[in-house]
Backbone as CSV, one residue per row, in Angstrom:
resi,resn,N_x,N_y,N_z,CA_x,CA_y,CA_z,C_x,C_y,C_z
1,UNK,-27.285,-16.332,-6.662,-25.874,-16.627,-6.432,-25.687,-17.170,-5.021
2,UNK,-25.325,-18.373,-5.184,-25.161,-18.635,-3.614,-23.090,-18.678,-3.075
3,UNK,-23.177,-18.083,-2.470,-21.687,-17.682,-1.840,-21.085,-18.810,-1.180
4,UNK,-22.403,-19.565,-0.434,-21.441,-20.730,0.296,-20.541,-21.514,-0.684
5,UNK,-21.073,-21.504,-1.386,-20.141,-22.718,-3.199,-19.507,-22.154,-3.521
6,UNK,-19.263,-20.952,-3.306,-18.572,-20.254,-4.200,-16.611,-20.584,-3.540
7,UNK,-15.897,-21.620,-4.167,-15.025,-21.738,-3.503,-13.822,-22.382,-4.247
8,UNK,-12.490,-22.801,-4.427,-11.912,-23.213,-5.475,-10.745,-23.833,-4.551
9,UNK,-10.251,-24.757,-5.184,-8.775,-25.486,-4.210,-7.174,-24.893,-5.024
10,UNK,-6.697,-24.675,-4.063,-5.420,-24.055,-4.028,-4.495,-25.088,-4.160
11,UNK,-3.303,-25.156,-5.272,-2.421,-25.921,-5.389,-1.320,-25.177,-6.137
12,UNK,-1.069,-23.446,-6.459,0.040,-23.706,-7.224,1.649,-23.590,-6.972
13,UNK,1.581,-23.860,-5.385,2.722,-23.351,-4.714,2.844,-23.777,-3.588
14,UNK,3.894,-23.892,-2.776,4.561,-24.214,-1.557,5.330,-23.160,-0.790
15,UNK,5.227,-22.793,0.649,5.446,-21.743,1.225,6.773,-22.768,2.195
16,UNK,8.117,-23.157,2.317,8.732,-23.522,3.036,10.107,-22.557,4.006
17,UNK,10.094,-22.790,4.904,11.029,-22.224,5.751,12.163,-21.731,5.229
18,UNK,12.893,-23.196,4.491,14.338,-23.210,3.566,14.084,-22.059,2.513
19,UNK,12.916,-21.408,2.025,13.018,-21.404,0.679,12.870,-19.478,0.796
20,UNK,12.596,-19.020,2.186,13.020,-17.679,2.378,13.974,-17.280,2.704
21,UNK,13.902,-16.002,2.889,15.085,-14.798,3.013,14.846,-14.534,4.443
22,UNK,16.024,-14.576,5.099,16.334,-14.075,6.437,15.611,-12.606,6.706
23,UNK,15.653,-12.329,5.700,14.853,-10.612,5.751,13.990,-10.671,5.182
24,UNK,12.847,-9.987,5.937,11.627,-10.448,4.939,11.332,-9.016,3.869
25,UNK,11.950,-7.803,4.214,12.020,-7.007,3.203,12.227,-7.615,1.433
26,UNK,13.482,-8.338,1.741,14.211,-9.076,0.582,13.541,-10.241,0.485
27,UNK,12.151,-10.980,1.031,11.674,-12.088,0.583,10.551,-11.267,-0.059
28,UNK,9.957,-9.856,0.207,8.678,-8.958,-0.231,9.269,-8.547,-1.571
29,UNK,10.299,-8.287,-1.786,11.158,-7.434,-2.954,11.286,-9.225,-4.421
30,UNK,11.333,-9.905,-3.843,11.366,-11.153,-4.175,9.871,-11.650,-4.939
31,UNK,9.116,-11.885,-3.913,7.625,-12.253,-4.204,6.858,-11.229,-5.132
32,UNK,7.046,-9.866,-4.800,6.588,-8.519,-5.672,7.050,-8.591,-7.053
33,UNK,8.583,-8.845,-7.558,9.343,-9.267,-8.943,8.598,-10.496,-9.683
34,UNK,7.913,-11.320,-8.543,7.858,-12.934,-9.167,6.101,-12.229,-9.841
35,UNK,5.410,-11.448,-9.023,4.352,-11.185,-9.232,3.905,-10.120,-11.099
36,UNK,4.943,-9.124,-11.074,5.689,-8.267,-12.097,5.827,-9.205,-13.101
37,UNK,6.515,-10.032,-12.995,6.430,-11.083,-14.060,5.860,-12.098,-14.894
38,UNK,4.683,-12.538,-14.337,3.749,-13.683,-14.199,2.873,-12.135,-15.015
39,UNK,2.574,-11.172,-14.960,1.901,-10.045,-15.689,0.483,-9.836,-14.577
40,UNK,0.864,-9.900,-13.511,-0.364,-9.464,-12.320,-0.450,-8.058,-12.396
41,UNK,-2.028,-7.829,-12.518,-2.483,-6.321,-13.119,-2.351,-5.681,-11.302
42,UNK,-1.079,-4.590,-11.792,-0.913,-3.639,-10.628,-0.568,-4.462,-9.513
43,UNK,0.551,-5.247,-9.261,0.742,-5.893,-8.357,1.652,-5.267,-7.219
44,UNK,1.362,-3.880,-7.219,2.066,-3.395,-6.409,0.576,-2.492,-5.459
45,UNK,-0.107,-2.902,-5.767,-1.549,-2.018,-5.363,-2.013,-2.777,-3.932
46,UNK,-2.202,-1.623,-2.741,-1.814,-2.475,-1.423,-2.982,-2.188,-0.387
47,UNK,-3.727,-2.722,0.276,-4.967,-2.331,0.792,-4.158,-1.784,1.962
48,UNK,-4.638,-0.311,2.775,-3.904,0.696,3.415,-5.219,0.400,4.447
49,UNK,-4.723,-0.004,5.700,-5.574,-0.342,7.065,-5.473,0.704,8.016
50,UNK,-6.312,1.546,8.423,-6.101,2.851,9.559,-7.086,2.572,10.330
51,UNK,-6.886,3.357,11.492,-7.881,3.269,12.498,-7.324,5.001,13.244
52,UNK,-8.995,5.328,13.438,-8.725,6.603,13.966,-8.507,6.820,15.538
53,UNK,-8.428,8.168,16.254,-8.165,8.139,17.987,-9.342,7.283,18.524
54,UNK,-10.231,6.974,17.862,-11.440,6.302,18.658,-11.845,4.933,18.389
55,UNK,-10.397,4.389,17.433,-10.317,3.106,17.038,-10.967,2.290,16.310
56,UNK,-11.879,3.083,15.533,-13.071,2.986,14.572,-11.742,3.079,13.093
57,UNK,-12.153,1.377,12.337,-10.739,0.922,11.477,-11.392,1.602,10.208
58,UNK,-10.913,1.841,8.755,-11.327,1.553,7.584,-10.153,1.452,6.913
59,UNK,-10.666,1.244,5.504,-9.597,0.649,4.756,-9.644,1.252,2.912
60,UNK,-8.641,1.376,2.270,-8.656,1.483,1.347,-7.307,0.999,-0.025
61,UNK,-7.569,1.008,-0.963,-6.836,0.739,-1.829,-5.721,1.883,-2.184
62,UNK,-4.461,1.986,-1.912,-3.540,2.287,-2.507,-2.204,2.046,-3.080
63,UNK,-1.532,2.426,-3.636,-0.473,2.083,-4.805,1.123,2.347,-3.724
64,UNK,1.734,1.049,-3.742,3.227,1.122,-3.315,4.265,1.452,-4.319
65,UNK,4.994,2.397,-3.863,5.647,3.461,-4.877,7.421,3.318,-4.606
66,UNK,7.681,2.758,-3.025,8.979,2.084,-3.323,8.847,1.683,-2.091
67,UNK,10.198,0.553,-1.701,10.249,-0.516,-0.392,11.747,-0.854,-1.019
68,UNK,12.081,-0.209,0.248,13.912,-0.454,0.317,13.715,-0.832,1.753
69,UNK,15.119,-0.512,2.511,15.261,-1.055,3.900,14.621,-0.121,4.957
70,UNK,14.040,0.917,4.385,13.645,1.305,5.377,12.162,1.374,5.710
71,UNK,11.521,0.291,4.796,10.076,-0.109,4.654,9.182,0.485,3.289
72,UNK,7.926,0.863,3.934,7.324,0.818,2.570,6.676,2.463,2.361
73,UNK,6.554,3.022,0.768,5.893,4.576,1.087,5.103,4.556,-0.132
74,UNK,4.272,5.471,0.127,3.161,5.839,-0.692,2.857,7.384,-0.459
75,UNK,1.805,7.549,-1.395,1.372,9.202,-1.145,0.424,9.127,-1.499
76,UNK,-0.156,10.520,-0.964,-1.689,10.791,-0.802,-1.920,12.540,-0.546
77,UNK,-2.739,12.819,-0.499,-3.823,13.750,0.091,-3.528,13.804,1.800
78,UNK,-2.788,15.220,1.991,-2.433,15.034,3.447,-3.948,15.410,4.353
79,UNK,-5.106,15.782,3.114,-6.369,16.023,4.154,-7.225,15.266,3.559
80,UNK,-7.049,14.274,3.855,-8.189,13.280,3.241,-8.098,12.061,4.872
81,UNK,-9.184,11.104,4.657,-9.552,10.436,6.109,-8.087,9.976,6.286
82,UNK,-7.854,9.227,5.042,-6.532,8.054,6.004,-4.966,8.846,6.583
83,UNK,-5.092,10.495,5.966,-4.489,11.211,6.300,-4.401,11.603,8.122
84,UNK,-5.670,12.235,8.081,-6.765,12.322,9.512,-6.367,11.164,10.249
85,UNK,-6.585,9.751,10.238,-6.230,8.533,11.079,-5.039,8.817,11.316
86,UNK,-4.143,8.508,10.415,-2.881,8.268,10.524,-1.746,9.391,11.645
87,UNK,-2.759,11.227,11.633,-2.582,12.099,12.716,-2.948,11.117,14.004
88,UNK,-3.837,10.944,13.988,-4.039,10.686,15.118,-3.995,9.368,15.377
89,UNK,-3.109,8.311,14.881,-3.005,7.073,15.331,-1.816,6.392,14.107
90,UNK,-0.237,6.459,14.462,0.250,6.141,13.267,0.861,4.750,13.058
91,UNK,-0.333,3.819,13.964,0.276,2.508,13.501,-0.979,2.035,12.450
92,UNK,-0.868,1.074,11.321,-1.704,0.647,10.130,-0.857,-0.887,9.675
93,UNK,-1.960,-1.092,9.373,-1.815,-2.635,8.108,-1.562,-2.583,7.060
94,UNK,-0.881,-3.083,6.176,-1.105,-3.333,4.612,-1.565,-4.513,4.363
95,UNK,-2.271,-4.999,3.631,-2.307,-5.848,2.411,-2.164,-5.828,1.182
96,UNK,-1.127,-7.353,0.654,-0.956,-7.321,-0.366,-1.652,-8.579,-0.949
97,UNK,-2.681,-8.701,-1.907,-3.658,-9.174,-2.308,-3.405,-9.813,-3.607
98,UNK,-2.137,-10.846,-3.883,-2.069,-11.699,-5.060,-3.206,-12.712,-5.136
99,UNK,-4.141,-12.557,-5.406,-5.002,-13.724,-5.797,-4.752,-14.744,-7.077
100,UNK,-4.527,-14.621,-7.748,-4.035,-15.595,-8.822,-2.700,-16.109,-8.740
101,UNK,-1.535,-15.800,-8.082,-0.998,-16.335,-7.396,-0.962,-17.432,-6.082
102,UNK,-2.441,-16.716,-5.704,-2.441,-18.087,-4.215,-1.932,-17.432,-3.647
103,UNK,-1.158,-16.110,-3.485,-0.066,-15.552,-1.978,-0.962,-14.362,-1.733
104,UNK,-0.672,-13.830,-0.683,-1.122,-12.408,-0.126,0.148,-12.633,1.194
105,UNK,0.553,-11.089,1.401,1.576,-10.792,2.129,0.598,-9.570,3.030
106,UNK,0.608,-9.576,4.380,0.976,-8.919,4.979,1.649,-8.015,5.958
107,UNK,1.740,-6.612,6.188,2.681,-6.238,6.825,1.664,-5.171,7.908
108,UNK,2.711,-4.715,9.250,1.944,-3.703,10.530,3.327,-2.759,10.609
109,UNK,3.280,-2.059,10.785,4.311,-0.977,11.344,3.798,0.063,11.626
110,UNK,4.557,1.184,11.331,4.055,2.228,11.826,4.634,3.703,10.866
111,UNK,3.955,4.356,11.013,4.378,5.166,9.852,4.633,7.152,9.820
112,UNK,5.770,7.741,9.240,5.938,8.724,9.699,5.888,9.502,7.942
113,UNK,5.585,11.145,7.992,5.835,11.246,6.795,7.424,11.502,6.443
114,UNK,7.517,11.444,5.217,8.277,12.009,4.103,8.500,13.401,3.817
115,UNK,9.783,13.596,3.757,10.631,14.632,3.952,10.189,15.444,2.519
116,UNK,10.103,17.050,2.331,9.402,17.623,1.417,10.254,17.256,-0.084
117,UNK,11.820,17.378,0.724,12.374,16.988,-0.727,11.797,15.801,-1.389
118,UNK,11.490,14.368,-1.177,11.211,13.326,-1.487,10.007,13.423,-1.860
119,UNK,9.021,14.469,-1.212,7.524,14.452,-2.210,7.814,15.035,-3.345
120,UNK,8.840,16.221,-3.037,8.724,17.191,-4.418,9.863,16.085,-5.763
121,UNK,10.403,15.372,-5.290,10.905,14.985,-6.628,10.567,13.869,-6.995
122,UNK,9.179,13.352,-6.277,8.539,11.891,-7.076,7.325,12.808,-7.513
123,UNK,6.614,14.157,-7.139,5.725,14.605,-7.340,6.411,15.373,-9.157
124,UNK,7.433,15.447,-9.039,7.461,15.971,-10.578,7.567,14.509,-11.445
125,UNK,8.314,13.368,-10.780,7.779,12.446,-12.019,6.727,12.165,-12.118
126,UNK,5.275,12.899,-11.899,4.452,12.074,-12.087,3.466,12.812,-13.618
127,UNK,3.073,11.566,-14.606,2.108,12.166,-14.969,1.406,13.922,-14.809
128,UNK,1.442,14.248,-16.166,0.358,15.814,-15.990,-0.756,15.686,-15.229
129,UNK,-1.597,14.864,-16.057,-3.114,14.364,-15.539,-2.992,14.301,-13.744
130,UNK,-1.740,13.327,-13.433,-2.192,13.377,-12.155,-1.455,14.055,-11.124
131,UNK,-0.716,15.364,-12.032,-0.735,16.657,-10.582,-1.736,17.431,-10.659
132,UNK,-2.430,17.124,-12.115,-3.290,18.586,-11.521,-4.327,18.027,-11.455
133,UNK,-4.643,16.526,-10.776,-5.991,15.687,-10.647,-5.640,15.803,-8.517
134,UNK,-4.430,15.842,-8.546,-4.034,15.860,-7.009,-4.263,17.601,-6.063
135,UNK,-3.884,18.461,-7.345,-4.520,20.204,-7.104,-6.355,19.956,-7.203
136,UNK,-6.776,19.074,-7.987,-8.180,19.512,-8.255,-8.947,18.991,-6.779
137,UNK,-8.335,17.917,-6.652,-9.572,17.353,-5.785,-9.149,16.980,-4.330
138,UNK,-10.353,17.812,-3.844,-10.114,17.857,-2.310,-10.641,16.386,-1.834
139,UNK,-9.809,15.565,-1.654,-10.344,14.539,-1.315,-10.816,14.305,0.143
140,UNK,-11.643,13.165,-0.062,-12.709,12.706,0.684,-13.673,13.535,1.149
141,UNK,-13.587,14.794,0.549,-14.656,15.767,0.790,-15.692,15.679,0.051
142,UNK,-16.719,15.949,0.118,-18.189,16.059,-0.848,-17.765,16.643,-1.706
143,UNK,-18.430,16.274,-3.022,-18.924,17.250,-4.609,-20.073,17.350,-4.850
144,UNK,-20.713,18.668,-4.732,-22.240,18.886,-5.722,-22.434,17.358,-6.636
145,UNK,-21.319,17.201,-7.539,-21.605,16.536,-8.988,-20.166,16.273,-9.619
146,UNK,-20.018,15.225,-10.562,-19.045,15.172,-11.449,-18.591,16.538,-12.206
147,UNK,-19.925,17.131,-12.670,-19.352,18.418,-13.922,-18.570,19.437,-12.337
148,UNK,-18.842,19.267,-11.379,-18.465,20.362,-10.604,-16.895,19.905,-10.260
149,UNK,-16.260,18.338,-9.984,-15.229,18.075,-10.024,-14.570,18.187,-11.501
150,UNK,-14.980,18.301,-12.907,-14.260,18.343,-13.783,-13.914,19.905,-13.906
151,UNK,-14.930,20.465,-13.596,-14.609,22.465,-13.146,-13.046,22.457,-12.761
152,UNK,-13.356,21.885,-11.520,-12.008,21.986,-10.752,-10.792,21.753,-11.531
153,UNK,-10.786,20.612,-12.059,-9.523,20.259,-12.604,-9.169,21.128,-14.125
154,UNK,-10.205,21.766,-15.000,-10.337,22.482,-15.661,-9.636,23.983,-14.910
155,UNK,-10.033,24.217,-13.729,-9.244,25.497,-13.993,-7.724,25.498,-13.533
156,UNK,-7.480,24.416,-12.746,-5.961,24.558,-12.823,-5.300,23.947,-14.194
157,UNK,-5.500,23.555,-14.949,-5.335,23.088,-16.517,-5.111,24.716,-17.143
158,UNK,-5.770,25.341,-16.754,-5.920,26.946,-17.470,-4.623,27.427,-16.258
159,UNK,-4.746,27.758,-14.956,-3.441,27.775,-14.177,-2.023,27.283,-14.779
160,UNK,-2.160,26.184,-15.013,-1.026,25.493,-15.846,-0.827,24.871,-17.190
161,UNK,-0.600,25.572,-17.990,-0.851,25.606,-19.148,0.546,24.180,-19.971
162,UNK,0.206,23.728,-20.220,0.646,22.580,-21.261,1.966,23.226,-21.156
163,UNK,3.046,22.696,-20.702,4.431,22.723,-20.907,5.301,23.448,-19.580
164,UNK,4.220,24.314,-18.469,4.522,24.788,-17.510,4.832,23.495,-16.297
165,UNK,6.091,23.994,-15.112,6.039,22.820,-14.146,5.144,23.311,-13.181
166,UNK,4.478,22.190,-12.674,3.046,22.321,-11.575,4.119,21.691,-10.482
167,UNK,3.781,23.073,-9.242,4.365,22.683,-7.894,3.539,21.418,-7.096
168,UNK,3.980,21.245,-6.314,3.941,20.309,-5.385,2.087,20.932,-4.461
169,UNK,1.137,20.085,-4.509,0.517,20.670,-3.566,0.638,21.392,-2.328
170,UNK,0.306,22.189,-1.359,1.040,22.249,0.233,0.376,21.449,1.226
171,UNK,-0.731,20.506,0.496,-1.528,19.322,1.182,-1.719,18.175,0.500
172,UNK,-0.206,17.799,0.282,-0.255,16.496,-0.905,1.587,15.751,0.317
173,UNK,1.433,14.875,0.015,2.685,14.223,0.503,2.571,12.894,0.999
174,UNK,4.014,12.671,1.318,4.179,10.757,1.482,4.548,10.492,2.638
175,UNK,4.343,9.221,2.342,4.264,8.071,4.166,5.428,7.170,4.162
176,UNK,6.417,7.029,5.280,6.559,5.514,4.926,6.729,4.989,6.205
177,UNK,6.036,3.642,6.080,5.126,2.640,6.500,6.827,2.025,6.750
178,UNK,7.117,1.835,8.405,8.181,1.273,8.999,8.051,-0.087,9.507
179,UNK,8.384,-1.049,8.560,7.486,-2.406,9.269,7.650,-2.826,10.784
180,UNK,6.951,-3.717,11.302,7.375,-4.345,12.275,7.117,-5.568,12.393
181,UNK,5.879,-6.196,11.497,5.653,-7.698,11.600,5.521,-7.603,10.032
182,UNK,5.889,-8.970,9.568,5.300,-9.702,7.765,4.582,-10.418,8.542
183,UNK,3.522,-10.955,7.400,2.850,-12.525,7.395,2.938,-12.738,5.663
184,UNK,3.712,-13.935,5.275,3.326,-14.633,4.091,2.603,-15.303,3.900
185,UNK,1.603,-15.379,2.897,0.864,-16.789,2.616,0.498,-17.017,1.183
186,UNK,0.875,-18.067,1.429,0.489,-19.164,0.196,-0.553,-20.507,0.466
187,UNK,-1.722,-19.987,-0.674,-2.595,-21.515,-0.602,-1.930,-22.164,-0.843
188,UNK,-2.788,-23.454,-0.292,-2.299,-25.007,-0.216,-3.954,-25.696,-0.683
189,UNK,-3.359,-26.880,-0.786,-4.662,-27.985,-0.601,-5.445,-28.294,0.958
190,UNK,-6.643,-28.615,1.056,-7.923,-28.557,1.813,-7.469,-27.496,2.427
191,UNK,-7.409,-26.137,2.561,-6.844,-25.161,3.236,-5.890,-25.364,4.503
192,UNK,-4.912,-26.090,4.253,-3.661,-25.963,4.911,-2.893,-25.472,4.260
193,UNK,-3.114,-23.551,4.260,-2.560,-23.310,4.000,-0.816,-22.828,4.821
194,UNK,0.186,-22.358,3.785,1.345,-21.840,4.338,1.467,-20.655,4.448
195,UNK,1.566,-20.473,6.063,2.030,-18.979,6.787,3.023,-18.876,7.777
196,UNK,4.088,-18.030,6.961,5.219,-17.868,7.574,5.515,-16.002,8.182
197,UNK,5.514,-15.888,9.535,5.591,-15.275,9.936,6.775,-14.100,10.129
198,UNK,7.338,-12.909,10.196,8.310,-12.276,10.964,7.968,-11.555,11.608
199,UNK,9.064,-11.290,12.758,8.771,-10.243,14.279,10.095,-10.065,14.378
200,UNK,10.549,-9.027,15.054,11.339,-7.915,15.286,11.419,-8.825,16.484
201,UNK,12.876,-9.107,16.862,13.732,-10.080,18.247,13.178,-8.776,19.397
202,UNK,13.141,-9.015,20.458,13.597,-8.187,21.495,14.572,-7.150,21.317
203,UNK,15.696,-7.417,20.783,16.640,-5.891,20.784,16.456,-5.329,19.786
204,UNK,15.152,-5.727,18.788,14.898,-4.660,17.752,15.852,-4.845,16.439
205,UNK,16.511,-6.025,16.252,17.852,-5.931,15.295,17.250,-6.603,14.258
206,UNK,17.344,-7.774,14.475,17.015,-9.092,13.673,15.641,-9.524,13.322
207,UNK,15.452,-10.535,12.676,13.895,-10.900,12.126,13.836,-12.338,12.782
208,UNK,12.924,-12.793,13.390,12.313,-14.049,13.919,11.637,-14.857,12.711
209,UNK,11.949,-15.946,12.359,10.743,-16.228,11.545,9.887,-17.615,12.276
210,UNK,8.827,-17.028,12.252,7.927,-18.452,12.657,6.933,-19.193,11.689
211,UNK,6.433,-20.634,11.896,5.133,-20.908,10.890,4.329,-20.856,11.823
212,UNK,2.759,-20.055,11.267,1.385,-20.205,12.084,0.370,-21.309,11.343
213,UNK,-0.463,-21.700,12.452,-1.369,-22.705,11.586,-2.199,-21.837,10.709
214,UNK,-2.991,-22.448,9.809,-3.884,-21.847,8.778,-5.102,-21.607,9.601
């Protein structure tokens, strides 16, 4: 397999100044619907960028769960690594990774948690399977083995028996991710592509929008 070839030309879209939203919340809420529609598998699924006190980055895949005006939130495992980073360093990246679209959006802010009420009443809409997959597993920690993680989730299944409500972990909860910069982009042809920028003015009010070169 050779990688250098491996390459394809971009044409199905145009990224213009006129054609956004003064807010780029409401141009993300926009592009995310257009994505929902077109039938993009999980197009709300957002690569989560941390870096710990010693500035050593990693990265992982997680799921955006809502984005109103006051930015973006998700949940997790309050003792797992990106938990750990985020103590000790609470500014991060997202990416949003439309590839068959040609766009990817990203965003930087900074992020505080979520108030217990707001875990506990998205934590009861969720799926059986995945409260007591969120009780079973201590994440990012080692397992002996698979049969030793299905143990786990087996005995809170016996804990909570089919029709009982399963509480809220006391090391489970949500983030939300307070933007401070977007970047849009959309391929183009010979890679000029379109990237349209936002930044927070000086008094913190308003959105700047700029274009960067490709």
């Amino acid at each position: 397999m050779d990688l250098a070839e491996m390459r394809r030309t971009y044409g199905l879209g145009e990224l213009l100044e006129s054609q956004v939203a003064p807010d780029p919340v409401v141009q993300f809420q926009t592009w995310l619907e257009q994505a929902r529609e077109v039938g993009l598998a999980e197009p709300n699924a957002m690569v989560l960028a941390t870096a710990d006190q010693a500035g050593r980055p990693s990265a992982r895949t997680v799921l955006l769960k809502r984005v109103d005006e006051r930015g973006f939130v998700f949940y997790t495992n309050q003792q797992s690594r990106k938990a750990d980073d985020l103590a000790a360093n609470p500014h991060c990246a997202l990416v949003f990774p439309w590839h068959a679209m040609e766009r990817q959006v990203r965003v930087e802010g900074t992020v505080t948690k979520l108030p217990g009420d707001e875990v506990d009443e998205y934590f009861a809409s969720r799926p059986r399977e995945s409260q007591l997959g969120a009780w079973a597993s201590q994440q990012s920690q080692p397992v002996a083995s698979r049969e030793e993680l299905d143990l786990q989730y087996e005995s809170y299944e016996r804990q909570w028996p089919e029709g009982t409500e399963i509480s809220t972990p006391y090391f489970w909860g949500g983030y939300l991710v307070a933007p401070e910069a977007f970047e849009f982009w959309q391929g183009r042809t010979g890679r000029l592509h379109d990237r349209l920028a936002y930044r927070r003015t000086s008094s913190g009010g308003d959105w700047e929008l700029s274009r960067l070169q490709p």
